[in-house]
ModelCIF file with pLDDT and N, C-alpha, C, O atoms, coordinates in Angstrom:
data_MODEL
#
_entry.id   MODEL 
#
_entity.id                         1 
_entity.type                       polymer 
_entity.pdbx_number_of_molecules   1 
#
_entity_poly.entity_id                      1 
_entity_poly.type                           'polypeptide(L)' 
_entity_poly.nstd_linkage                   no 
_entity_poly.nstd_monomer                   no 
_entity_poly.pdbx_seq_one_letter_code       
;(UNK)(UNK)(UNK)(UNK)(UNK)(UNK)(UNK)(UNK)(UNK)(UNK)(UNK)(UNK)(UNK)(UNK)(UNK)(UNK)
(UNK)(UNK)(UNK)(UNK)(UNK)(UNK)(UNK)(UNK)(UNK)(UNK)(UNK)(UNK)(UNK)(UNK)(UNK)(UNK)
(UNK)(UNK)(UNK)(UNK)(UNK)(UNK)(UNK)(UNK)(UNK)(UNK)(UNK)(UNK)(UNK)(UNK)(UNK)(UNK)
(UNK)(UNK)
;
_entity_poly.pdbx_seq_one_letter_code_can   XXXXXXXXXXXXXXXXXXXXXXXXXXXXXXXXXXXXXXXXXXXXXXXXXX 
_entity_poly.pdbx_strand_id                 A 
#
loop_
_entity_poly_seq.entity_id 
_entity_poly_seq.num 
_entity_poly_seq.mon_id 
_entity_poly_seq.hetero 
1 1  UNK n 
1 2  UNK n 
1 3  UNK n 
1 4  UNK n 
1 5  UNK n 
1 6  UNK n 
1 7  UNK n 
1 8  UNK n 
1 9  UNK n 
1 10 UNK n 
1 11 UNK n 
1 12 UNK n 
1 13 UNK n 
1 14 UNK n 
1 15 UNK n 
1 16 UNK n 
1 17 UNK n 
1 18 UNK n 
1 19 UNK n 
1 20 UNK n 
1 21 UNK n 
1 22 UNK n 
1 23 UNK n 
1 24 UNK n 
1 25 UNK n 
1 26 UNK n 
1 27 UNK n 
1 28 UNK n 
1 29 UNK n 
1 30 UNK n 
1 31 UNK n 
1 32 UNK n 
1 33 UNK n 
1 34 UNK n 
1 35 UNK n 
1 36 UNK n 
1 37 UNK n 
1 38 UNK n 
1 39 UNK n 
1 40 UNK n 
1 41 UNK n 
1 42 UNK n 
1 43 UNK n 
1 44 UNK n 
1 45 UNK n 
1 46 UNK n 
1 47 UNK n 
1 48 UNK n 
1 49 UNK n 
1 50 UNK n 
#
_struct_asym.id          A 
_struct_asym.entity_id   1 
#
loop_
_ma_qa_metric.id 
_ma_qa_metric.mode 
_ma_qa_metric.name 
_ma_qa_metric.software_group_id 
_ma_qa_metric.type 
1 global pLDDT . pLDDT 
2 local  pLDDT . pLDDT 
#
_ma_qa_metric_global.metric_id      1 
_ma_qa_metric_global.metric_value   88.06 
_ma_qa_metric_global.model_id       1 
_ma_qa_metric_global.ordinal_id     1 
#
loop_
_ma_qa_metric_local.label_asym_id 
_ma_qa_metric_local.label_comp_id 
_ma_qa_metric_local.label_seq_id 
_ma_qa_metric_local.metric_id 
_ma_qa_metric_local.metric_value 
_ma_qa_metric_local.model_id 
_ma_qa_metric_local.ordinal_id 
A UNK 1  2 64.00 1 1  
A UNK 2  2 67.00 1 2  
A UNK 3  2 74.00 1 3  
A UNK 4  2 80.00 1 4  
A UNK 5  2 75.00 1 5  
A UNK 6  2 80.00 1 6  
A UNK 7  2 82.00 1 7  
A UNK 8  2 81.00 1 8  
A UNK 9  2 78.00 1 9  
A UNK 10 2 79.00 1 10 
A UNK 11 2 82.00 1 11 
A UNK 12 2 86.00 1 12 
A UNK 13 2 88.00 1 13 
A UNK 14 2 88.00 1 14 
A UNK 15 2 90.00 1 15 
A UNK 16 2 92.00 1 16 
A UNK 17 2 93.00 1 17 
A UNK 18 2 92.00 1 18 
A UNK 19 2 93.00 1 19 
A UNK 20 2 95.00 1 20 
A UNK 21 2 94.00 1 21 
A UNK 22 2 93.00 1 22 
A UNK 23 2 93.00 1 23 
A UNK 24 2 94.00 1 24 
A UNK 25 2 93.00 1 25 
A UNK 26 2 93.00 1 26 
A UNK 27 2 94.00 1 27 
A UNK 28 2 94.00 1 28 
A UNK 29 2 93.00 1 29 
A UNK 30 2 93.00 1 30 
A UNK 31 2 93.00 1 31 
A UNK 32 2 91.00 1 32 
A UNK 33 2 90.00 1 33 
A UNK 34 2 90.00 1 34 
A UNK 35 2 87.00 1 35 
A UNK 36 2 91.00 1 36 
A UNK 37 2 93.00 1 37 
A UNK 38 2 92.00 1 38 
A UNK 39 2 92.00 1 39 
A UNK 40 2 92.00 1 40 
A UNK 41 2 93.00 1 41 
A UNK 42 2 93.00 1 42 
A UNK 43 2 91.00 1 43 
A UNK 44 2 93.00 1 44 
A UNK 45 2 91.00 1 45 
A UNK 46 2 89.00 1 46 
A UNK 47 2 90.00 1 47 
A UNK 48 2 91.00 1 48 
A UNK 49 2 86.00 1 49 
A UNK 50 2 82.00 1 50 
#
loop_
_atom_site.group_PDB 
_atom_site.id 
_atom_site.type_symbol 
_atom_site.label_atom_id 
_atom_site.label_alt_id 
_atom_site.label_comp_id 
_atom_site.label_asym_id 
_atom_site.label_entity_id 
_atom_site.label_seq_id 
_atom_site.pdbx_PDB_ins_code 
_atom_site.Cartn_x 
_atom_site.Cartn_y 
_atom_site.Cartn_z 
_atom_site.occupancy 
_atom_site.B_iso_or_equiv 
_atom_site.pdbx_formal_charge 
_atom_site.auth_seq_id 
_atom_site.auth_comp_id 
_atom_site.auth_asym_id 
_atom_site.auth_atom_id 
_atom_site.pdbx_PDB_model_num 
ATOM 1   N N  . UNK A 1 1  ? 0.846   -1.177 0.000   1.00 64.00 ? 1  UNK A N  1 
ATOM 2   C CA . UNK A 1 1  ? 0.000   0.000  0.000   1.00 64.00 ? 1  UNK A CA 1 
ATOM 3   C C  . UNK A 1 1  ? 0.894   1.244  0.000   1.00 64.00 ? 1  UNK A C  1 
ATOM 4   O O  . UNK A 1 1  ? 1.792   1.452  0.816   1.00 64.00 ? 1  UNK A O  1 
ATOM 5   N N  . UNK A 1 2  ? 0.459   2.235  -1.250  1.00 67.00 ? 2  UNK A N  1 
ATOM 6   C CA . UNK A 1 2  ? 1.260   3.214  -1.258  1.00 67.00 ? 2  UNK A CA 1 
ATOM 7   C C  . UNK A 1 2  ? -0.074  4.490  -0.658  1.00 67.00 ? 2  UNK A C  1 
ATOM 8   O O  . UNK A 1 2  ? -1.044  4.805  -1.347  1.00 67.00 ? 2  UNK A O  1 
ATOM 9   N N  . UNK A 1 3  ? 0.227   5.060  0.782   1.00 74.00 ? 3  UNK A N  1 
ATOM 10  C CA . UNK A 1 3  ? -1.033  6.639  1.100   1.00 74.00 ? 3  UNK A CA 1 
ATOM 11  C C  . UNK A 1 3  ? -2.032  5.586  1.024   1.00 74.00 ? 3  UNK A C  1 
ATOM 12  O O  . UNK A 1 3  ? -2.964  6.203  0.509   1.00 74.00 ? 3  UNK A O  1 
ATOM 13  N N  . UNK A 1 4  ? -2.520  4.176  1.236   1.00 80.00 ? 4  UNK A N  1 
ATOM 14  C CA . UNK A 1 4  ? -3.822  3.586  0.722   1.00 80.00 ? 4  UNK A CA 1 
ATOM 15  C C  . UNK A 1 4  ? -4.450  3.765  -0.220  1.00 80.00 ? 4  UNK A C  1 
ATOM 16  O O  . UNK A 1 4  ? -5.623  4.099  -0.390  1.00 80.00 ? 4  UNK A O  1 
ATOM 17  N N  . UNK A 1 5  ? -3.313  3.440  -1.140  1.00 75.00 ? 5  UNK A N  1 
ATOM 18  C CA . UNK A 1 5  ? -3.933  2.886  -2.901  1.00 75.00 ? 5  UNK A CA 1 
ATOM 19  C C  . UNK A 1 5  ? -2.724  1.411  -2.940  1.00 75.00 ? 5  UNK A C  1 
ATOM 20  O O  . UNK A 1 5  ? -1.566  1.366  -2.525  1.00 75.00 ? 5  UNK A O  1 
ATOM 21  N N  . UNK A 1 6  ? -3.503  0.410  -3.559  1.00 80.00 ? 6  UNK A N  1 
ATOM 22  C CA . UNK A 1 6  ? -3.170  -0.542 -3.509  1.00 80.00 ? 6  UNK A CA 1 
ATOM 23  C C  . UNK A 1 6  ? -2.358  -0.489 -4.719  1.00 80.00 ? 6  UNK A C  1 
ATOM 24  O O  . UNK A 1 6  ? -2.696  0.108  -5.741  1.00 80.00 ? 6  UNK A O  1 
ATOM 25  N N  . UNK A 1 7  ? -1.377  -1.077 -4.576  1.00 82.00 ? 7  UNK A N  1 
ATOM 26  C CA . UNK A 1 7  ? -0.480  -1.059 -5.425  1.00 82.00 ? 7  UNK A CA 1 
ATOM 27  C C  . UNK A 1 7  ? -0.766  -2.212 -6.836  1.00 82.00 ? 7  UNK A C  1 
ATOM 28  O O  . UNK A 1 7  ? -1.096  -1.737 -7.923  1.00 82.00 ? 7  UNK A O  1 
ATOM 29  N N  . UNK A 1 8  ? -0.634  -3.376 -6.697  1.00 81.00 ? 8  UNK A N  1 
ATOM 30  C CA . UNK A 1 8  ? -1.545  -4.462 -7.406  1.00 81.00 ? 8  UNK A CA 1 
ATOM 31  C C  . UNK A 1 8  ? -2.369  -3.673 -8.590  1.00 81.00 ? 8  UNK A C  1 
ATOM 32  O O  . UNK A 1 8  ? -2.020  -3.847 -9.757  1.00 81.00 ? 8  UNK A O  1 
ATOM 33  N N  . UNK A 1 9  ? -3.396  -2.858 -8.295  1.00 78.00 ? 9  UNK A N  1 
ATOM 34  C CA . UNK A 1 9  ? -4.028  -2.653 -10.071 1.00 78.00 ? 9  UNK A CA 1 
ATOM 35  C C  . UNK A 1 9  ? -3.142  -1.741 -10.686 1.00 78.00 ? 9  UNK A C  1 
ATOM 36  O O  . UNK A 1 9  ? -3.098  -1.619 -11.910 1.00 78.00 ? 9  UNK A O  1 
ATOM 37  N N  . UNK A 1 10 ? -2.369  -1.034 -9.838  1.00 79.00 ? 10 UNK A N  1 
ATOM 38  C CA . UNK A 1 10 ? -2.031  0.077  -10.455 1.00 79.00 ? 10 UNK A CA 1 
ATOM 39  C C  . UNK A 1 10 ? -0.302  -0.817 -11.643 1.00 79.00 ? 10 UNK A C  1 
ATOM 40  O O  . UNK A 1 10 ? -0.172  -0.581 -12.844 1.00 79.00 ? 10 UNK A O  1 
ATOM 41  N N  . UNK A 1 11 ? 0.649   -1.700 -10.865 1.00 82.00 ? 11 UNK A N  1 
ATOM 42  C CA . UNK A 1 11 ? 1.852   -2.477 -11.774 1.00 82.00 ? 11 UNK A CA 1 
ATOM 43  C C  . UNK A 1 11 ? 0.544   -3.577 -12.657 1.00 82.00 ? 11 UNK A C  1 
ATOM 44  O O  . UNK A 1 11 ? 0.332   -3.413 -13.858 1.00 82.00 ? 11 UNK A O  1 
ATOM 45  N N  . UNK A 1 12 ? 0.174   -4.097 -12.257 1.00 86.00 ? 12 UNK A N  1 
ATOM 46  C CA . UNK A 1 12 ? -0.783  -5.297 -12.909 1.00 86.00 ? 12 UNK A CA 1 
ATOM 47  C C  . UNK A 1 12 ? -1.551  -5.368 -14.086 1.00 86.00 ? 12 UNK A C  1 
ATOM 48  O O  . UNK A 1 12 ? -1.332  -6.054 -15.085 1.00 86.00 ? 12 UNK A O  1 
ATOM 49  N N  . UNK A 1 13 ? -2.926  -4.205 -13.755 1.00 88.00 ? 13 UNK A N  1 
ATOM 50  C CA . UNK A 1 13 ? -3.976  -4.328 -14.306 1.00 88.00 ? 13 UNK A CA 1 
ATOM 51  C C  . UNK A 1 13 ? -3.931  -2.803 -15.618 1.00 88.00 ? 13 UNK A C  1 
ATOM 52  O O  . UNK A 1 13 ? -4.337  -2.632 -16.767 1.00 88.00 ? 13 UNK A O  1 
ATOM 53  N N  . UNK A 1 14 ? -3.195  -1.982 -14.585 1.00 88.00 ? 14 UNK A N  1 
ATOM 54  C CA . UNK A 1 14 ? -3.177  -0.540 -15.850 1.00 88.00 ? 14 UNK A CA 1 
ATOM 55  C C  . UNK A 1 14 ? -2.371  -1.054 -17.307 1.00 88.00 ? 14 UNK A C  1 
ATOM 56  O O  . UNK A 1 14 ? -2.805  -1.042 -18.459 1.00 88.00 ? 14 UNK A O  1 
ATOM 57  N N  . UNK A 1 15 ? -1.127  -1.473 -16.822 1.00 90.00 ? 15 UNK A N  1 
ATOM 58  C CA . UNK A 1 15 ? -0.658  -1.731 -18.325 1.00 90.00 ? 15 UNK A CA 1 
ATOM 59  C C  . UNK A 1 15 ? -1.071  -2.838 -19.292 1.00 90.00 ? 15 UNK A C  1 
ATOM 60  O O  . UNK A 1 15 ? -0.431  -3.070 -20.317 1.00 90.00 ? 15 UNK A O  1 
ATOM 61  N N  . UNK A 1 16 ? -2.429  -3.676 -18.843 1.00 92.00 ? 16 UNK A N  1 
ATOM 62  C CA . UNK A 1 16 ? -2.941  -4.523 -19.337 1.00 92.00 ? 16 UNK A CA 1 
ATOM 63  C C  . UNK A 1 16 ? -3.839  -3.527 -20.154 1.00 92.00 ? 16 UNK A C  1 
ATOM 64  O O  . UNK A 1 16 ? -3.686  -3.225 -21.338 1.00 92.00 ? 16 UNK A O  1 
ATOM 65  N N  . UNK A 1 17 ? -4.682  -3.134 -19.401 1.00 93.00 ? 17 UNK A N  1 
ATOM 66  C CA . UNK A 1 17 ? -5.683  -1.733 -20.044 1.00 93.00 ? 17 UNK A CA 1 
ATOM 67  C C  . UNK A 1 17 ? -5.083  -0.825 -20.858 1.00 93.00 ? 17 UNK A C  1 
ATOM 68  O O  . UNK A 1 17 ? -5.627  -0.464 -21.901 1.00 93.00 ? 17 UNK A O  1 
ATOM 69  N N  . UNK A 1 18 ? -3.902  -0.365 -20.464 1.00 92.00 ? 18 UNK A N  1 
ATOM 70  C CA . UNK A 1 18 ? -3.305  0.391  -21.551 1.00 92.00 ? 18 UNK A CA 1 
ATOM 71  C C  . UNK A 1 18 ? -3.028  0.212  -22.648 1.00 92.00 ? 18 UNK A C  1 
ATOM 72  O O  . UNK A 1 18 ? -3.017  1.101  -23.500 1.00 92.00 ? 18 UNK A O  1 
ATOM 73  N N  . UNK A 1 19 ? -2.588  -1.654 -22.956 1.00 93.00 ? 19 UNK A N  1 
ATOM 74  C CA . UNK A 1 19 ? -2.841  -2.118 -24.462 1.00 93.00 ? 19 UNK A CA 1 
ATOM 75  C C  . UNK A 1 19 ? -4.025  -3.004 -24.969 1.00 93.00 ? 19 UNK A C  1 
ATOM 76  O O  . UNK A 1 19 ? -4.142  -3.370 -26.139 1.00 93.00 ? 19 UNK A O  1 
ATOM 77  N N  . UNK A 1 20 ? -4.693  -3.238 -24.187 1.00 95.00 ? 20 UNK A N  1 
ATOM 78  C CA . UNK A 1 20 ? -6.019  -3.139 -25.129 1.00 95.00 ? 20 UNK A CA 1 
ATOM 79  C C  . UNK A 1 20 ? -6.565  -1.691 -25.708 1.00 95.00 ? 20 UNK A C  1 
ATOM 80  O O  . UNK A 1 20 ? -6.970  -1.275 -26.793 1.00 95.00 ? 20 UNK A O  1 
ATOM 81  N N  . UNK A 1 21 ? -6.392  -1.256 -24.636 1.00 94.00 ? 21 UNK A N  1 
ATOM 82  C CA . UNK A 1 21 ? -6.866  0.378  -25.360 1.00 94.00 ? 21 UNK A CA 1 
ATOM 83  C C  . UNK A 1 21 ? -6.139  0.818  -26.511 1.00 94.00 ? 21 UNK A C  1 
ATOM 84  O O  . UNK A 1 21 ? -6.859  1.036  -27.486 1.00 94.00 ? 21 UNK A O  1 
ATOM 85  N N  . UNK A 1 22 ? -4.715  1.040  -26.698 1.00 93.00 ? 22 UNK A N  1 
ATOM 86  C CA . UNK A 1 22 ? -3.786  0.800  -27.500 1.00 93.00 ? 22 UNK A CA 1 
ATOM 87  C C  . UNK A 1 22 ? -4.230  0.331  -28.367 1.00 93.00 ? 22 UNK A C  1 
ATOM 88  O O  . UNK A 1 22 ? -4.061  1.044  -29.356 1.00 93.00 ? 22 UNK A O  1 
ATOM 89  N N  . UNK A 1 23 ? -5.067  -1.078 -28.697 1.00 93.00 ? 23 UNK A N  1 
ATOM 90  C CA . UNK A 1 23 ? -5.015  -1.989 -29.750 1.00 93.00 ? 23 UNK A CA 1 
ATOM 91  C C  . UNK A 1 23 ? -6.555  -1.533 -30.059 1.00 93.00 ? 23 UNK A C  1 
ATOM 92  O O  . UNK A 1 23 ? -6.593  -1.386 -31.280 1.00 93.00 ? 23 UNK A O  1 
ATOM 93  N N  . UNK A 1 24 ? -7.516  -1.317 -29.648 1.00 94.00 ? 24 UNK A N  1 
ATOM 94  C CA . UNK A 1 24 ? -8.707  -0.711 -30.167 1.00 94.00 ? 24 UNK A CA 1 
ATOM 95  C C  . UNK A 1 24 ? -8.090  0.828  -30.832 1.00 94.00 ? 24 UNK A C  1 
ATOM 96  O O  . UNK A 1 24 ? -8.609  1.223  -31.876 1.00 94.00 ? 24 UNK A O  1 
ATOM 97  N N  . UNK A 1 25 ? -7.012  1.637  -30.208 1.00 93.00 ? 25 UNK A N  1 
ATOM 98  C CA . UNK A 1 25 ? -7.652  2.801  -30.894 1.00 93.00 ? 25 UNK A CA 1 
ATOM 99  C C  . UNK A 1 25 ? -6.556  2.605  -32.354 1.00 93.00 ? 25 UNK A C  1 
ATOM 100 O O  . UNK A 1 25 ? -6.858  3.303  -33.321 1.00 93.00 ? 25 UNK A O  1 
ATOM 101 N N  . UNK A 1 26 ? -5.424  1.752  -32.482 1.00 93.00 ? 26 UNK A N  1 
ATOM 102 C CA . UNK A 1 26 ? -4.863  1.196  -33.384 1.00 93.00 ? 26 UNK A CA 1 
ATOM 103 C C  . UNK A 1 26 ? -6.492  1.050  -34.780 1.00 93.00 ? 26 UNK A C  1 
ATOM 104 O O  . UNK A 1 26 ? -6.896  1.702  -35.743 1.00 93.00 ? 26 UNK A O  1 
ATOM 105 N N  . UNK A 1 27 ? -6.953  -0.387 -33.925 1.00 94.00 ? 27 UNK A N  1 
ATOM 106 C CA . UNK A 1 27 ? -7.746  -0.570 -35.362 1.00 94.00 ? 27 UNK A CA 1 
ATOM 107 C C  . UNK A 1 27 ? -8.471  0.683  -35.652 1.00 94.00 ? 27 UNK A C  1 
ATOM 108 O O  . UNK A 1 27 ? -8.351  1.182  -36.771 1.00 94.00 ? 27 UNK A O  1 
ATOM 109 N N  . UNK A 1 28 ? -9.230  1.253  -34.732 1.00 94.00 ? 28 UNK A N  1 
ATOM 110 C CA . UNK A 1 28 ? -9.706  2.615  -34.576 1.00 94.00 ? 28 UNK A CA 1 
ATOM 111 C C  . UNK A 1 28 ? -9.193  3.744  -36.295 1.00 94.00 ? 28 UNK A C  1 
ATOM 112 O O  . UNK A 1 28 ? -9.786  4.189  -37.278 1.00 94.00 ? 28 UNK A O  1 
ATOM 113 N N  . UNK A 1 29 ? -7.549  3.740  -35.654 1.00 93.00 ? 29 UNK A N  1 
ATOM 114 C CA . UNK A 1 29 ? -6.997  4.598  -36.870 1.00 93.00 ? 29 UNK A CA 1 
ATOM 115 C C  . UNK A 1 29 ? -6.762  4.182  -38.084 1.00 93.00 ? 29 UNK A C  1 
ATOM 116 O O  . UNK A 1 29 ? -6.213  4.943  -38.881 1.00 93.00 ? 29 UNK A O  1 
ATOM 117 N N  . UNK A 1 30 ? -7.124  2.931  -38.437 1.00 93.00 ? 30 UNK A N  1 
ATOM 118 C CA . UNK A 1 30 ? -7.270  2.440  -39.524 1.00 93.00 ? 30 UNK A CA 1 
ATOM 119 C C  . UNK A 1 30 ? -8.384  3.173  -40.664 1.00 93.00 ? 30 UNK A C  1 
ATOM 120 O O  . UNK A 1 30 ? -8.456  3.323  -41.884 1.00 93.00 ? 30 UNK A O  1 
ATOM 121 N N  . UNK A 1 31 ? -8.931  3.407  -39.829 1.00 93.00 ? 31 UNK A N  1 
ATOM 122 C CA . UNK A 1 31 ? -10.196 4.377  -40.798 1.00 93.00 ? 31 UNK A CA 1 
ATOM 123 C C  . UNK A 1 31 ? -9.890  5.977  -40.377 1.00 93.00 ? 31 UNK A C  1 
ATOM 124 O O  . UNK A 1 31 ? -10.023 6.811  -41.273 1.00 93.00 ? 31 UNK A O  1 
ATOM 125 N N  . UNK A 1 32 ? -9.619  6.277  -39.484 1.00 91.00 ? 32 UNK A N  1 
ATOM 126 C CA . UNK A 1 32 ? -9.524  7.578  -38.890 1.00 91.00 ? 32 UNK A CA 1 
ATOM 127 C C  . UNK A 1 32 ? -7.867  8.026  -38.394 1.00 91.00 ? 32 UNK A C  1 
ATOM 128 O O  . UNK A 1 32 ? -7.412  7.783  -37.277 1.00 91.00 ? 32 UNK A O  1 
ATOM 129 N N  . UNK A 1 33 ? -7.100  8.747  -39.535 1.00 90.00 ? 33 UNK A N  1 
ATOM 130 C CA . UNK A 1 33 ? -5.323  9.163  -39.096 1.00 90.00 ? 33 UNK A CA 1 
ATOM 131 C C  . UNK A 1 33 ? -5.671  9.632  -38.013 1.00 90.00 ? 33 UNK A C  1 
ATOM 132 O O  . UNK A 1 33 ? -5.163  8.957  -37.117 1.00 90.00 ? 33 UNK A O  1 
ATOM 133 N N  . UNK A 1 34 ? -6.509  10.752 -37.473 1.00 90.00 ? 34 UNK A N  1 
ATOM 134 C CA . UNK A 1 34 ? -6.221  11.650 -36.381 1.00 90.00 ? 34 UNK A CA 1 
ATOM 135 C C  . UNK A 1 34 ? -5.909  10.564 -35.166 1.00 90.00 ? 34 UNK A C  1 
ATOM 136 O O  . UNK A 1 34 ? -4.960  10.923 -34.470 1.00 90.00 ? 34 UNK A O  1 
ATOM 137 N N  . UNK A 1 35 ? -6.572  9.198  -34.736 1.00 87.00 ? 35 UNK A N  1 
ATOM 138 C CA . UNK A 1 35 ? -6.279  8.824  -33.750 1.00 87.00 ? 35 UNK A CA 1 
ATOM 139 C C  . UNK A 1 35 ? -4.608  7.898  -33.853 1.00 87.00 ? 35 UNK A C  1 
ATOM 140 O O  . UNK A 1 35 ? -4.255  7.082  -33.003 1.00 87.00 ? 35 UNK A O  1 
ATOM 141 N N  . UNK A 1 36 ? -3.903  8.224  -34.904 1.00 91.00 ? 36 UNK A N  1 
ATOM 142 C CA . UNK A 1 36 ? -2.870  7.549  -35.084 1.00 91.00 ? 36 UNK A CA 1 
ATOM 143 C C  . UNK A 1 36 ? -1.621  7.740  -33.671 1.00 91.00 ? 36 UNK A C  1 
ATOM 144 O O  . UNK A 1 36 ? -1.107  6.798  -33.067 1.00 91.00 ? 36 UNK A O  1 
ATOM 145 N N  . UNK A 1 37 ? -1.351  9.315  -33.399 1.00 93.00 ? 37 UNK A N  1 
ATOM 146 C CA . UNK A 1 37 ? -0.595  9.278  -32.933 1.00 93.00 ? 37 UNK A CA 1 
ATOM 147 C C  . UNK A 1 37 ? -0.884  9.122  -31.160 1.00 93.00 ? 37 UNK A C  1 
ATOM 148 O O  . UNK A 1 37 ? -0.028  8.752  -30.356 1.00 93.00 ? 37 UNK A O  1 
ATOM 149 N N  . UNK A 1 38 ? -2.166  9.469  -30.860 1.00 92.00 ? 38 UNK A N  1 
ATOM 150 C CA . UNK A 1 38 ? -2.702  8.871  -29.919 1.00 92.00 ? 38 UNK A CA 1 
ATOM 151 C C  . UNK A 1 38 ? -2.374  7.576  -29.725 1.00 92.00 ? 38 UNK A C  1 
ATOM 152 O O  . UNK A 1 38 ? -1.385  7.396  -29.014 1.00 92.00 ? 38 UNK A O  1 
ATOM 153 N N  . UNK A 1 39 ? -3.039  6.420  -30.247 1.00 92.00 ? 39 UNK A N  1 
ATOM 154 C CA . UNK A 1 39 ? -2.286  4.805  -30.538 1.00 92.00 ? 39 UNK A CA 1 
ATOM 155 C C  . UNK A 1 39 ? -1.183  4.446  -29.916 1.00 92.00 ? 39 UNK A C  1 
ATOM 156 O O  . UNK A 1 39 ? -0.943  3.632  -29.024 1.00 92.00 ? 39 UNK A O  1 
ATOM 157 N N  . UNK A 1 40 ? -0.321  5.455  -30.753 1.00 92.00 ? 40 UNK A N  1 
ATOM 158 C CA . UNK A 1 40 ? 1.034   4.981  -30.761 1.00 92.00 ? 40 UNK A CA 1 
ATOM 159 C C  . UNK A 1 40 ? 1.761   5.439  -29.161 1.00 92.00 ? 40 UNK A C  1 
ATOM 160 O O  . UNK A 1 40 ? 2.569   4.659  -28.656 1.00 92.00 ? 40 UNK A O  1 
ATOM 161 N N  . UNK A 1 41 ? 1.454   6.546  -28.554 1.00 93.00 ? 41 UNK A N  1 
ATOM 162 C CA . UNK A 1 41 ? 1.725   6.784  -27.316 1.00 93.00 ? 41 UNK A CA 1 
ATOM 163 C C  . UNK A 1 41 ? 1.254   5.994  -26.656 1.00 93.00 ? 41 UNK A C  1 
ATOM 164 O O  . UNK A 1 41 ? 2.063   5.254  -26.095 1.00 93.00 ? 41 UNK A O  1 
ATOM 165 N N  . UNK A 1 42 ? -0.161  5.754  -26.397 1.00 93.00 ? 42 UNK A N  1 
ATOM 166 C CA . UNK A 1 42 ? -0.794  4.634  -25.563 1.00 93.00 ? 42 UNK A CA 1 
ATOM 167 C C  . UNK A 1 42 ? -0.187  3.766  -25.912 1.00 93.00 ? 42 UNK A C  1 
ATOM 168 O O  . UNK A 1 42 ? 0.534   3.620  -24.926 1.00 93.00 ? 42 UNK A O  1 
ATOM 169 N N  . UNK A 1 43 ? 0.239   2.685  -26.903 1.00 91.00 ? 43 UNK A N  1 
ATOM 170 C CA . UNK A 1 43 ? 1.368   1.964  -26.780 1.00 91.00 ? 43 UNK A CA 1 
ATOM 171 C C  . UNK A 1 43 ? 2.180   1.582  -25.941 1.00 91.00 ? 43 UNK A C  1 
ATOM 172 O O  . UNK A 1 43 ? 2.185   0.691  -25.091 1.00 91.00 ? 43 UNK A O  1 
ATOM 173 N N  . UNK A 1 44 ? 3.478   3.021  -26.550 1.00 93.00 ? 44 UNK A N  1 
ATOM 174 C CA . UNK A 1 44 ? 4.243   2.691  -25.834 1.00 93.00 ? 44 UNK A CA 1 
ATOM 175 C C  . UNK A 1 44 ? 4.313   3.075  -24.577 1.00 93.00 ? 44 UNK A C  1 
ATOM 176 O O  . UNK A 1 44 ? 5.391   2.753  -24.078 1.00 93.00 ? 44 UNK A O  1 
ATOM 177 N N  . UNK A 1 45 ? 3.360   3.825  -23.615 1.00 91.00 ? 45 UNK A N  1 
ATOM 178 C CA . UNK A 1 45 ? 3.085   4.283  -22.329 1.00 91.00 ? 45 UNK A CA 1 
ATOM 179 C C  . UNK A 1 45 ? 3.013   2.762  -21.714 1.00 91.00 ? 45 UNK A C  1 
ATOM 180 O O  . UNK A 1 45 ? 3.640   2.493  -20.689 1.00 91.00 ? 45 UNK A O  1 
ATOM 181 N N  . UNK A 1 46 ? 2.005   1.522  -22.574 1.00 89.00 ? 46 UNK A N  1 
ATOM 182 C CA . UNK A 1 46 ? 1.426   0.612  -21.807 1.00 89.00 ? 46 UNK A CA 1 
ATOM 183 C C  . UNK A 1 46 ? 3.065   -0.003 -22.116 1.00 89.00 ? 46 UNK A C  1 
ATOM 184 O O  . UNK A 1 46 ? 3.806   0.391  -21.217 1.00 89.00 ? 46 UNK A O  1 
ATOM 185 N N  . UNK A 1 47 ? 3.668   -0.700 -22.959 1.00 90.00 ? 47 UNK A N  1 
ATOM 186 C CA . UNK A 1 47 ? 4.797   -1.260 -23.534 1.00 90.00 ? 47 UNK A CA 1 
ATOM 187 C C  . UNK A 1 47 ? 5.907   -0.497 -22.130 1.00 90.00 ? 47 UNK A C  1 
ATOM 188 O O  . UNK A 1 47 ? 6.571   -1.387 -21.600 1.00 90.00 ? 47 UNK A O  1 
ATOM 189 N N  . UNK A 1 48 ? 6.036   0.205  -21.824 1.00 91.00 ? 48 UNK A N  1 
ATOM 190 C CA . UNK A 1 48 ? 6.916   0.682  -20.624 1.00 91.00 ? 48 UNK A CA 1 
ATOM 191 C C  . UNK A 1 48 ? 6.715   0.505  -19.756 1.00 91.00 ? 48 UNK A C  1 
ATOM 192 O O  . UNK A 1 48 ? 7.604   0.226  -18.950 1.00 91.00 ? 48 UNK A O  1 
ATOM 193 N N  . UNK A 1 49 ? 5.156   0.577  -19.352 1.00 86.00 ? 49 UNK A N  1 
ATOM 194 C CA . UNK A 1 49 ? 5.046   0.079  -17.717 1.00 86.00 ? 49 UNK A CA 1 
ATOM 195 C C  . UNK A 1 49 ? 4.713   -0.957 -17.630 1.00 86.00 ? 49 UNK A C  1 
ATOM 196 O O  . UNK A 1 49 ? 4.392   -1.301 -16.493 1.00 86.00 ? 49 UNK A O  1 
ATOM 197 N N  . UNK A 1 50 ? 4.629   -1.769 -18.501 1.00 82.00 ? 50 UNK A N  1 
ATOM 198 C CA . UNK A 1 50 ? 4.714   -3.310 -18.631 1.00 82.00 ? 50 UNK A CA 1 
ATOM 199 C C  . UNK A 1 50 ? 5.743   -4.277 -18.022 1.00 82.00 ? 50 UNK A C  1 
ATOM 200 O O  . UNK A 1 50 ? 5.655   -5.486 -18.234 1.00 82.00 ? 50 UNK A O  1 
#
């Protein structure tokens, strides 16, 4: 426990969420560039704290 936030979702479960999200807004920009570079940060944001 970090101040009482559990530590567990935050190493675990965020960078799981971060690339699914990643991978929806990926197919996402397949039809739509503007969400391209969005994608690609969420990526590698999730890809780092992974």
């Amino acid at each position: 426990m970090l101040g009482n936030v559990p530590l567990h979702p935050l190493l675990v479960h965020a960078p799981i969420a971060l690339l699914l999200f990643a991978t929806i807004l990926l197919l996402i920009s397949l039809k739509w560039t503007q969400f391209k570079l969005f994608a690609l940060f969420t990526l590698v944001v999730g890809l780092i704290s992974g």
